[in-house]
C-alpha positions in Angstrom: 0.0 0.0 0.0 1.7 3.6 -1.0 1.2 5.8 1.4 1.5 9.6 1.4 4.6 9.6 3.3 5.9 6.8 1.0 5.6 8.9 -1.9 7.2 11.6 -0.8 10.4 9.4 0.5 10.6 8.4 -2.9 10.5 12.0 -4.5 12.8 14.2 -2.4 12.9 17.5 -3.0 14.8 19.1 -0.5 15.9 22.0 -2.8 13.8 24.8 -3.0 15.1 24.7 -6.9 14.2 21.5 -7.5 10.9 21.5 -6.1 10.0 24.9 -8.2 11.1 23.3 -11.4 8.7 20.0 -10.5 5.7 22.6 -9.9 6.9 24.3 -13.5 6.8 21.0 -15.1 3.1 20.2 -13.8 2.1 23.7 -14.9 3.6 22.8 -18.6 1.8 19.4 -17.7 -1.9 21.1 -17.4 -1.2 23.4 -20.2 1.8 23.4 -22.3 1.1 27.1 -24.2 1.4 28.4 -20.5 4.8 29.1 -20.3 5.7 30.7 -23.7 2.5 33.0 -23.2 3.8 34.1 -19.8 7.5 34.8 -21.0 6.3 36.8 -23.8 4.2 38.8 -21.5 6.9 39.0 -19.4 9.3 40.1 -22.4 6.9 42.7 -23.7 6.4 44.2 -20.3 10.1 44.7 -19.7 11.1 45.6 -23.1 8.9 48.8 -22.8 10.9 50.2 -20.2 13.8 49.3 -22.0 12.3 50.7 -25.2 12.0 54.1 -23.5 15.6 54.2 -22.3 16.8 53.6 -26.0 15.1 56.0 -28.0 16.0 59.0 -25.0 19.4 57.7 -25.5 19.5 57.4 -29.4 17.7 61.0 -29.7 20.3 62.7 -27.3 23.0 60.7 -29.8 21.3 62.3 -32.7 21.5 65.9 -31.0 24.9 65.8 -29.9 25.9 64.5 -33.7 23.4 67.3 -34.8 21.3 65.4 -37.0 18.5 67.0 -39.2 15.0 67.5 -37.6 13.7 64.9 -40.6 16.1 62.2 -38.8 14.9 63.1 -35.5 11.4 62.8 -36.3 12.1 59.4 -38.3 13.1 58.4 -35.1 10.5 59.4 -33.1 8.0 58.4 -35.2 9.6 54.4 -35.5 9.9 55.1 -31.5 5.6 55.4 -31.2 4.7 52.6 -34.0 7.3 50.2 -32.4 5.5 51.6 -28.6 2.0 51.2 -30.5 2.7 47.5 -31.5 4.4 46.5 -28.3 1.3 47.5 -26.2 -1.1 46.0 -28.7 0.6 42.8 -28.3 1.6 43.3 -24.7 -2.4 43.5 -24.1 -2.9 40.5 -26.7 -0.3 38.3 -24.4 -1.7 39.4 -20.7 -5.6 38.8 -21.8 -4.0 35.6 -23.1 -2.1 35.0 -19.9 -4.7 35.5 -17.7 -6.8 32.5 -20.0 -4.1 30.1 -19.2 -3.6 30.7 -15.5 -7.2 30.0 -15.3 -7.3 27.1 -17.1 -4.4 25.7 -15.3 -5.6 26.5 -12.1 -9.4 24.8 -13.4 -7.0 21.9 -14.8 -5.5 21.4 -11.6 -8.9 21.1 -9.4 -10.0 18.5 -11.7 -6.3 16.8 -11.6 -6.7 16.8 -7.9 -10.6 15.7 -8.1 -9.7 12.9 -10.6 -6.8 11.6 -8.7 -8.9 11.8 -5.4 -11.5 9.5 -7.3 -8.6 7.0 -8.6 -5.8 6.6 -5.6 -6.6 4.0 -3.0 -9.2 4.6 0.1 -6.0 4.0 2.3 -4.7 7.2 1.1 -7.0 9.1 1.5 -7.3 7.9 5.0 -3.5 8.9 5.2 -3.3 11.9 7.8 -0.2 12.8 6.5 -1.6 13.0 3.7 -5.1 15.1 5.0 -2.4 17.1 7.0 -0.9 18.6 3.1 -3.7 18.7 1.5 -5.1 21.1 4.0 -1.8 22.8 4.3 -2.0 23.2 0.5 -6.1 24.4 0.5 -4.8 27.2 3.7 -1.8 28.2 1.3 -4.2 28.6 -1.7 -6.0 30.8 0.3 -3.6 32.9 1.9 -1.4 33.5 -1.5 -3.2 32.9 -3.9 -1.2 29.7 -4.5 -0.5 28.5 -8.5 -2.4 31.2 -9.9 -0.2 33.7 -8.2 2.7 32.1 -9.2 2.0 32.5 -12.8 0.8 35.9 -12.3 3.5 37.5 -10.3 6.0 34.9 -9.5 6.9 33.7 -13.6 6.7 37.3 -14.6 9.1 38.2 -12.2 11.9 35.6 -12.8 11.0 36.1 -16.2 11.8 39.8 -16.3 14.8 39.2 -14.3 16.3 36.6 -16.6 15.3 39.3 -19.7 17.0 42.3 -17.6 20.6 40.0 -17.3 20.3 39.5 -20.4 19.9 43.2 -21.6 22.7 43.4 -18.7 25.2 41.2 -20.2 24.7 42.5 -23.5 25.5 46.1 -22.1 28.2 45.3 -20.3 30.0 43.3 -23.3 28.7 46.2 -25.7 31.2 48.5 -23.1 34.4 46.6 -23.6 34.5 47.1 -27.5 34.9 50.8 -28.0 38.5 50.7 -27.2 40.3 54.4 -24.9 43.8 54.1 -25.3 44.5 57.3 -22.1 43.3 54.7 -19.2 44.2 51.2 -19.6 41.9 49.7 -16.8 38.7 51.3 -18.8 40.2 48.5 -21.5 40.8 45.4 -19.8 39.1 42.8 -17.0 39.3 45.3 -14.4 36.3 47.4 -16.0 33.5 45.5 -16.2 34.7 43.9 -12.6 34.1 47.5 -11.2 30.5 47.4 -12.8 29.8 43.9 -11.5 30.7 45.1 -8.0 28.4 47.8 -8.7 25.9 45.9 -9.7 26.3 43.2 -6.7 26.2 45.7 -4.4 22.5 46.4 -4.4 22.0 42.9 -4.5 23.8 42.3 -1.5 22.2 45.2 0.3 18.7 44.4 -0.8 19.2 40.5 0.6 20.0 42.2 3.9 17.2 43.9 3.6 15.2 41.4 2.7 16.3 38.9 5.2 15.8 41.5 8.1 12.0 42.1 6.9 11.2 38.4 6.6 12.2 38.3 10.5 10.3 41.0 11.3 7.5 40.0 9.0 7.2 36.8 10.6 7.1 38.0 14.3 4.1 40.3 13.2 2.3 37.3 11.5 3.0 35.4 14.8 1.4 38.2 16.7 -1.6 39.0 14.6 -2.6 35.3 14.0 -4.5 35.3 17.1 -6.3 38.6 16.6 -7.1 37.2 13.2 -9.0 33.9 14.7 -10.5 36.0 16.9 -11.9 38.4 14.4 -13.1 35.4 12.3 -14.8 33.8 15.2 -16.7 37.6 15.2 -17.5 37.3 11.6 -18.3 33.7 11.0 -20.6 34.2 14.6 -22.6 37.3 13.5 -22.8 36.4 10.1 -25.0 33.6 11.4 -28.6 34.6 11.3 -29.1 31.8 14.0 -26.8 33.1 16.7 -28.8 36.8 16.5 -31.4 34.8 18.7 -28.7 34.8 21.5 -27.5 38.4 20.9 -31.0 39.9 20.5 -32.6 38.0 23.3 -29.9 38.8 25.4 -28.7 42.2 24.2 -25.4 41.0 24.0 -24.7 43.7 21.2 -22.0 45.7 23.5 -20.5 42.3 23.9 -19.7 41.6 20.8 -18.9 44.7 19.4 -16.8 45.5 22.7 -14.5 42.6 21.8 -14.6 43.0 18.1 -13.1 47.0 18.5 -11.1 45.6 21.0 -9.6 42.5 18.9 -9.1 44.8 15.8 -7.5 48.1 17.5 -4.7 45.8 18.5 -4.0 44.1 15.5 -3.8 47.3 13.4 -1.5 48.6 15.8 1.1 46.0 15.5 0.3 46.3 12.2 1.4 49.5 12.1 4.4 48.8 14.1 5.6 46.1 12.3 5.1 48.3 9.0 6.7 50.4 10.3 10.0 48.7 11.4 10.3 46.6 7.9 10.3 50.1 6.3 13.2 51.8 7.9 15.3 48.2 6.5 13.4 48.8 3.0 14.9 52.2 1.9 18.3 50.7 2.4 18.4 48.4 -1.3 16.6 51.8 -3.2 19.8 53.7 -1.8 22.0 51.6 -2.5 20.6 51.5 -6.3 21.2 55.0 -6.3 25.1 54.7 -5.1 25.6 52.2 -7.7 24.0 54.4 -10.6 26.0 57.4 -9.2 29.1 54.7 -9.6 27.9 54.0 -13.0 27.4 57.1 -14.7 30.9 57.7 -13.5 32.6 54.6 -15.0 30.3 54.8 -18.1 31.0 58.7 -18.4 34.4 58.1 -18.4 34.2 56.4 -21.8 31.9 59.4 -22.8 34.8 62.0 -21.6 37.2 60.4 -23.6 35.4 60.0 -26.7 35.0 56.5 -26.3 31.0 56.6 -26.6 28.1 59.3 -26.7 26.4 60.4 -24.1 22.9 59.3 -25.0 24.7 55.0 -25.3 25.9 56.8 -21.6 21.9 56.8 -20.8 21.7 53.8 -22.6 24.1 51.8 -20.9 23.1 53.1 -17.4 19.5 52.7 -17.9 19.8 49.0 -18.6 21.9 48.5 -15.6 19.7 50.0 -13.3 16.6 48.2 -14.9 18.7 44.8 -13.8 19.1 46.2 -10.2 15.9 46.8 -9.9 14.3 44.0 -11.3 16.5 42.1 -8.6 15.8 43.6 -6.0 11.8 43.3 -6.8 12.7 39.4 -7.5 14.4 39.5 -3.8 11.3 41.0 -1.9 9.5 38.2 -3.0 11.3 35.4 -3.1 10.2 34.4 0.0 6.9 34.1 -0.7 7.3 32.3 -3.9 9.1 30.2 -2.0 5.8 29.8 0.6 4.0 29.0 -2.5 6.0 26.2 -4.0 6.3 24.4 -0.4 2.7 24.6 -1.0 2.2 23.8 -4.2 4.4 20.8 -3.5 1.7 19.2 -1.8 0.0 19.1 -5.1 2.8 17.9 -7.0 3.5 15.0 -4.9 -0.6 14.0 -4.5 -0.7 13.9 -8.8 2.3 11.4 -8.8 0.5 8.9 -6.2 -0.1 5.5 -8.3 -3.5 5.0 -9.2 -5.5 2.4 -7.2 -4.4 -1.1 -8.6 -7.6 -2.7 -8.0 -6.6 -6.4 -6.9 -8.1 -9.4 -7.5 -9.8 -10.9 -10.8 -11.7 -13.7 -10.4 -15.4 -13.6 -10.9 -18.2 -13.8 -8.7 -19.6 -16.8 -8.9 -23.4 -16.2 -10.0 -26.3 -17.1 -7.7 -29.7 -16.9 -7.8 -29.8 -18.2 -3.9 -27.7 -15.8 -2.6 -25.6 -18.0 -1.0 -22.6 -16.3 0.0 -20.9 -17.3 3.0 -18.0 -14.8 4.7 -15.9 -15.5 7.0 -13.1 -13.2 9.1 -10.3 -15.6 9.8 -8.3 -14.2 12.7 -8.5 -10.5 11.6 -6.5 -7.3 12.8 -6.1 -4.4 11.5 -4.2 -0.3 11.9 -5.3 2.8 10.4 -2.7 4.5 8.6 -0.1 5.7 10.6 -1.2 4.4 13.7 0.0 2.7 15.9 -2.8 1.1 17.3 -5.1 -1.8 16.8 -8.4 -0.9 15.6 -9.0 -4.7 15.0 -7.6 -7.6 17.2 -7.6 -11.2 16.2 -11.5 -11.3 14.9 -12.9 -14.2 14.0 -16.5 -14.3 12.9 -18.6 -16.3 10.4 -21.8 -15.1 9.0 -24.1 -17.7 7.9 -25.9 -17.8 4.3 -28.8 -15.8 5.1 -28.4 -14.8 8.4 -29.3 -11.6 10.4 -26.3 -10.1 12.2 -26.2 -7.6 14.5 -23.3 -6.2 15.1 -23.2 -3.9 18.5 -20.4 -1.9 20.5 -20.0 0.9 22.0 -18.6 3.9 20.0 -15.3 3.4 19.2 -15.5 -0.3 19.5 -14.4 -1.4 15.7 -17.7 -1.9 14.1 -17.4 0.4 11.0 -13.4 -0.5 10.6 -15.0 -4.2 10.5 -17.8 -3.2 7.9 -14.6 -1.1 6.3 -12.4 -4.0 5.9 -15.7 -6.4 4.6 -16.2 -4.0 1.6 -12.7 -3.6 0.9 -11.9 -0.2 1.6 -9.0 -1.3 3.7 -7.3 -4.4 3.7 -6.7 -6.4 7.0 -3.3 -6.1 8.6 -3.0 -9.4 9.6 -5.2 -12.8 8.3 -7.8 -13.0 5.8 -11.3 -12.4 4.7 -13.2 -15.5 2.7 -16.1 -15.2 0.9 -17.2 -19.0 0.1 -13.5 -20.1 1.1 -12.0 -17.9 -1.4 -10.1 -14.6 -0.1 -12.1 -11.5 -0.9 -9.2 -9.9 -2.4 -8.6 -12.1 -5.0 -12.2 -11.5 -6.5 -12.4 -8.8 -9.0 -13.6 -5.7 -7.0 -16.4 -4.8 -8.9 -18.2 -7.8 -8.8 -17.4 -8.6 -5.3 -18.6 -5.0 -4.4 -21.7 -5.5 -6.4 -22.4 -7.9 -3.9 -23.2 -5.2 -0.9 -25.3 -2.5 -0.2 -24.3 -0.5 2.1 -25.4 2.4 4.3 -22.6 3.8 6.4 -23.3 6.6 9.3 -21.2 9.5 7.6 -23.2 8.8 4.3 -23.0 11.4 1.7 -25.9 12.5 -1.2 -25.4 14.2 -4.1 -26.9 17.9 -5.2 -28.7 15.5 -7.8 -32.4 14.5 -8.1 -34.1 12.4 -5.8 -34.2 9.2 -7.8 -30.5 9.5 -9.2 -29.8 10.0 -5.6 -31.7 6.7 -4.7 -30.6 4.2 -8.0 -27.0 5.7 -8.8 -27.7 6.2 -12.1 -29.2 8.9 -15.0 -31.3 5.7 -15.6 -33.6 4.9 -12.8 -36.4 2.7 -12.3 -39.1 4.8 -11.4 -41.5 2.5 -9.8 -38.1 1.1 -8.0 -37.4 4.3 -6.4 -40.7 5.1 -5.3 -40.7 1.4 -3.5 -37.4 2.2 -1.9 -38.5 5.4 -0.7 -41.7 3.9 0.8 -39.4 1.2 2.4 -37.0 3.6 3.9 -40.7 6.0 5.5 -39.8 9.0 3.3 -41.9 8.3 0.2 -44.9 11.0 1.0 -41.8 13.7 2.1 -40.7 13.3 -1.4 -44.7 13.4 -3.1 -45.0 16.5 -1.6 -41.8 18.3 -3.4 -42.0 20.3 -6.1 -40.8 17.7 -8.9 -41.2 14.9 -6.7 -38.5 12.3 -7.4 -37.3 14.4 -10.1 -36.4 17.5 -7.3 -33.2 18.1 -6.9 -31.4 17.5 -3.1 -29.9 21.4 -1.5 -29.4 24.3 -4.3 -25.6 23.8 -4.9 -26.5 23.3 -8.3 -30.2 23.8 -8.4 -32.4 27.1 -7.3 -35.0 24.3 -7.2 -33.5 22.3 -4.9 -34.9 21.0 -1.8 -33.0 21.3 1.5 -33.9 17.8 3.6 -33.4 17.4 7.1 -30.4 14.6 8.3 -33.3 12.2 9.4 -34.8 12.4 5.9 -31.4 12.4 4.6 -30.7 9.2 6.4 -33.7 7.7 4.9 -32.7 8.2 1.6 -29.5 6.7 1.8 -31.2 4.2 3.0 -33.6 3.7 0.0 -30.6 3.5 -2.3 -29.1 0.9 -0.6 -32.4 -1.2 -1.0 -32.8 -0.5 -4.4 -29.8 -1.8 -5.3 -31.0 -5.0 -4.2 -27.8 -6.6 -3.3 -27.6 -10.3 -1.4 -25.6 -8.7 1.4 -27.3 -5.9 3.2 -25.2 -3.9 5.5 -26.6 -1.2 7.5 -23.8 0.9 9.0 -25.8 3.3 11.8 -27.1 4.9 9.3 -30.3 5.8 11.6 -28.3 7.5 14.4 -29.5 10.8 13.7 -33.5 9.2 14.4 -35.4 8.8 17.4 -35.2 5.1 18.8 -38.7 4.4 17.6 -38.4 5.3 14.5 -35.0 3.9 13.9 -36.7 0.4 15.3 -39.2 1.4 12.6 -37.0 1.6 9.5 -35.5 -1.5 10.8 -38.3 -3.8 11.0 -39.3 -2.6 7.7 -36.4 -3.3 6.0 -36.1 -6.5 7.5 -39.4 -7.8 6.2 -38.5 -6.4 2.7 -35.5 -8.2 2.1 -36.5 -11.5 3.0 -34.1 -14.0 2.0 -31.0 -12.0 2.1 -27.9 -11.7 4.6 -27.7 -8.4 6.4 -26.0 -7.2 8.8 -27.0 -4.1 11.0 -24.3 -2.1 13.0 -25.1 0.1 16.0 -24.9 1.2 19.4 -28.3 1.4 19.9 -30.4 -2.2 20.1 -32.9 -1.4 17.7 -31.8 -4.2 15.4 -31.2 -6.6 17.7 -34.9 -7.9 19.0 -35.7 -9.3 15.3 -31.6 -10.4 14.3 -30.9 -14.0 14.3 -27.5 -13.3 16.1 -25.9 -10.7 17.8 -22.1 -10.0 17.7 -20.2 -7.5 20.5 -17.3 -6.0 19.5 -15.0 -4.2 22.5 -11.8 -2.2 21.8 -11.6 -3.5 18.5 -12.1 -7.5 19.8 -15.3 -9.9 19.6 -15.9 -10.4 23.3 -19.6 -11.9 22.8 -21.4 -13.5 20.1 -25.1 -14.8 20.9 -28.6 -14.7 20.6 -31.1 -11.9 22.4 -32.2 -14.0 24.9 -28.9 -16.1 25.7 -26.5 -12.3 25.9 -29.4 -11.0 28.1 -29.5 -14.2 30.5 -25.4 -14.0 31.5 -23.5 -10.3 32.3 -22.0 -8.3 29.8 -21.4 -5.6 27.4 -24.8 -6.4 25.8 -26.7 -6.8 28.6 -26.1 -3.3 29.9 -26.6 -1.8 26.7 -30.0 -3.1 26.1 -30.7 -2.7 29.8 -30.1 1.0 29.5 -32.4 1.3 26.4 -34.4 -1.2 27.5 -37.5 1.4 27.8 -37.7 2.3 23.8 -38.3 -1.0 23.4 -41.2 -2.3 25.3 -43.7 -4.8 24.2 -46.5 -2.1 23.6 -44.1 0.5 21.9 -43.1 -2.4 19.4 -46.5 -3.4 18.5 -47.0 -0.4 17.7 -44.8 0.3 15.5 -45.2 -3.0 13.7 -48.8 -2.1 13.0 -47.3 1.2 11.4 -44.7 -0.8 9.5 -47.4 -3.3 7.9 -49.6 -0.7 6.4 -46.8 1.4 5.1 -45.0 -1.7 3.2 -46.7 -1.4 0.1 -44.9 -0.3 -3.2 -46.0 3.4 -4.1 -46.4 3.6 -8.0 -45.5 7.2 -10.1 
């Protein structure tokens, strides 16, 4: 089984370079037209700037050589077209841009969506893997994550890389025009002195930069818990339900009060903190201005002597300082491109998880009896990273047709049991058999086709009623109307809007239908009936119902699925007056495994349990309810 942790062992990325070039390769991944558009945005952006220093510079060349006014005006007038063109396709490329970074950032939700759907349950029951992926979804959040890379973080490496290369091209450009007065402004010595020029904003501005990080992470230390708190103000108010508490007990000075309070202090060491990483940021911009100072002077020493005009002077300069600058600006955010790519990297190592190799592929043998036989042959079982045993040594046998009820306390192993029998997990130690044959060599789908199940945490989709129920675009309408009336919510659902057509919530619908979690409930369990499996499971999926009417949906399900094996999970004894056999789990082991009446008659787990239930379930309430369930039972046509 690969694990979250195992796939990131086997991909190191330690270096912050490596792990921005595997984020660079899944962006060219999603969309391979991403990058090129980006670095010609990036090139037209920069080469405006450096479009601007140029024709200043060639015009003041043309005045100090005294060219005509035509000359000066060709010039000009190439300057504006070439402007004109640049700005055209400069807003061609960034409405272009901004396409892709959408479509990679829509690309990589359905990557992620997909590869959620195809890696195995066991991963995503990893928590180191949970732990990422909601690193990753806070990242997202807080810096805007991939789409911010593209946007800011591409374009400025990208205009970096294009400003050293105007730079080396400037400084090579220097050494050719030859001055025989100075020999240093002629051999390695001169374009050493720039480089030290240039470096030493560099230099400065990582101080800089490495002094405001500190600072900048003290301040986010400080504010985080003035943040939650105003959160906790705006998620509470925002919730019409809690103004029953404020308004009923004028609790508005209260809230307020502490809201003032909670933001007053976190502006102030916000202005603090702004304050302190702005005496360190003026430092870089000053030394930029030393080093142009510097500049001018070695350039303008080739000027003095005749060695180059005094517009290629502005020229020169110009492009120097556009490389300073553009590092510095790479510098100031480094960090948080950094941020991003330790996020992102969550991402990149979730998309290289293998697929789930689905085991097993042998058919189900085909039976119109249903006689499938299971057995748990000394089972245990551990969660993903953990330690401890959710499972201990089970060994159980459920008979051919054969009412289980399987009861615990919470926390006792009765869903990681139900887990393991429909292969989500695999057991940890020994083996699961269905007719003598371990379930994980059957193919998956066919064995799985053998179970309908109902878990507690059950999920619906935003879908209609009767895809809902059958799973499919392609119901059976009279089907779904018998599964409703099985599972007691049948005349809920005539009185909808579309009836079985109506879609559940209004996530994707403004004619959806909101249903409570006890009608909810219901309908999960309809859909597990109408898929009319030869195994029944029924995973306290009635938890959020009253005793009585849990014992109701019980009994009716029973006597509607006559002749098949079930097995009914929960805490509470509803299922347990009309099961064949009843099965205890404790702390993960079978400690009992009876009848009703021969658990009650010795001490024990289940005795207790029933005994403390024991008045939902008297002879009069269940007669009751068993006259409801038989005139309810019959099938409810469209």
């Amino acid at each position: 089984m690969t694990t979250f942790k195992d796939a990131e062992k086997k991909k190191p990325a330690s270096n912050t370079v490596v792990r921005a070039l595997r984020v660079v390769r899944v962006i060219y991944e999603l969309d391979s037209a991403a990058l090129p558009v980006e670095f010609m945005r990036a090139l037209i952006t920069v080469g405006i700037p450096y479009l601007n220093i140029a024709f200043l510079g060639l015009v003041l060349n043309q005045l100090q050589q005294r060219a005509s006014l035509q000359q000066v005006m060709l010039l000009i007038s190439i300057f504006l077209a070439v402007r004109f063109l640049l700005q055209l396709c400069g807003g061609w490329f960034n409405k272009r841009a901004e396409d892709h970074e959408t479509a990679v950032k829509r690309r990589l939700d359905r990557a992620v969506t997909e590869k959620l759907l195809t890696v195995s349950y066991s991963t995503l029951q990893d928590p180191d893997m949970r732990k990422a992926y909601a690193g990753a979804q806070a990242g997202q959040s807080y810096n805007g994550g991939l789409s911010t890379l593209m946007k800011t973080g591409l374009q400025d490496f990208f205009s970096l890389l294009i400003a050293i290369g105007f730079g080396i091209a400037t400084l090579v450009s220097l050494m050719k025009p030859p001055v025989a007065a100075i020999a240093w402004l002629n051999d390695v010595r001169y374009p050493f002195m720039i480089l030290i020029l240039l470096f030493f904003p560099v230099v400065v501005g990582i101080w800089s930069v490495h002094h405001s990080d500190r600072i900048q992470l003290k301040l986010i230390e400080t504010i985080i818990p003035n943040n939650r708190r105003f959160t906790y103000f705006f998620n509470f108010t925002e919730n019409i339900f809690n103004h029953q508490v404020i308004r009923l007990y004028h609790a508005t000075d209260l809230v307020m009060n502490r809201e003032r309070e909670s933001n007053d202090n976190s502006l102030q060491q916000l202005w603090d903190g702004e304050w302190q990483i702005a005496k360190y940021g003026h430092w870089p911009n000053l030394a930029i201005a030393v080093a142009v100072i510097g500049l001018y002077i070695l350039v303008g020493a080739k000027a003095l002597l005749g060695s180059l005009a005094i517009g290629s002077v502005m020229i020169a300069v110009g492009y120097f300082q556009q490389l300073m600058t553009a590092a510095y600006q790479f510098l100031q955010q480094v960090g948080m491109y950094v941020n991003m790519v330790d996020y992102l990297q969550f991402y990149v190592d979730f998309l290289a998880l293998p697929d789930h190799e689905k085991s097993g592929s042998l058919p189900v043998e085909k039976r119109n009896d249903n006689e499938f036989a299971i057995q748990f042959h000394d089972v245990s079982f551990k969660y993903p990273g953990s330690d401890e045993w959710a499972l201990r040594h089970v060994n159980l046998t459920l008979n051919i047709g054969e009412r289980l009820a399987l009861v615990g306390r919470n926390g006792s192993g009765k869903t990681t049991l139900i887990k393991l029998l429909v292969r989500l997990f695999k057991p940890t130690e020994g083996t699961i058999t269905l007719n003598d044959i371990d379930i994980q060599k059957y193919d998956e789908d066919e064995y799985r086709s053998l179970l309908g199940v109902v878990f507690q945490d059950f999920r619906l989709f935003a879908y209609s009623i009767a895809e809902n129920v059958a799973a499919t675009t392609q119901p059976d309408r009279d089907r779904v109307w018998q599964a409703l009336t099985v599972a007691d919510v049948a005349d809920r659902v005539k009185r909808m809007p579309e009836t079985i057509d109506t879609p559940i919530t209004t996530a994707l619908s403004d004619d959806g239908v909101d249903v409570s979690g006890g009608e909810a409930q219901k309908i999960a369990i309809a859909r597990a009936w109408y898929k009319n499996a030869p195994i029944m499971i029924l995973d306290e999926p009635t938890a959020a119902l009253d005793p009585i009417s849990e014992y109701e949906i019980y009994q009716r399900f029973d006597e509607l699925i006559e002749g098949k094996t079930a097995i009914y999970v929960s805490h509470r004894m509803s299922s347990t007056r009309f099961s064949q056999r009843i099965v205890v789990l404790d702390h993960g082991q079978l400690v009992q495994d009876g009848t009703h009446a021969s658990l009650m008659a010795k001490s024990g787990i289940y005795r207790d349990l029933f005994n403390a239930q024991a008045q939902y379930y008297t002879e009069d309430r269940i007669k009751a309810a068993r006259k409801k369930v038989a005139t309810s039972v019959a099938p409810v046509a469209n």
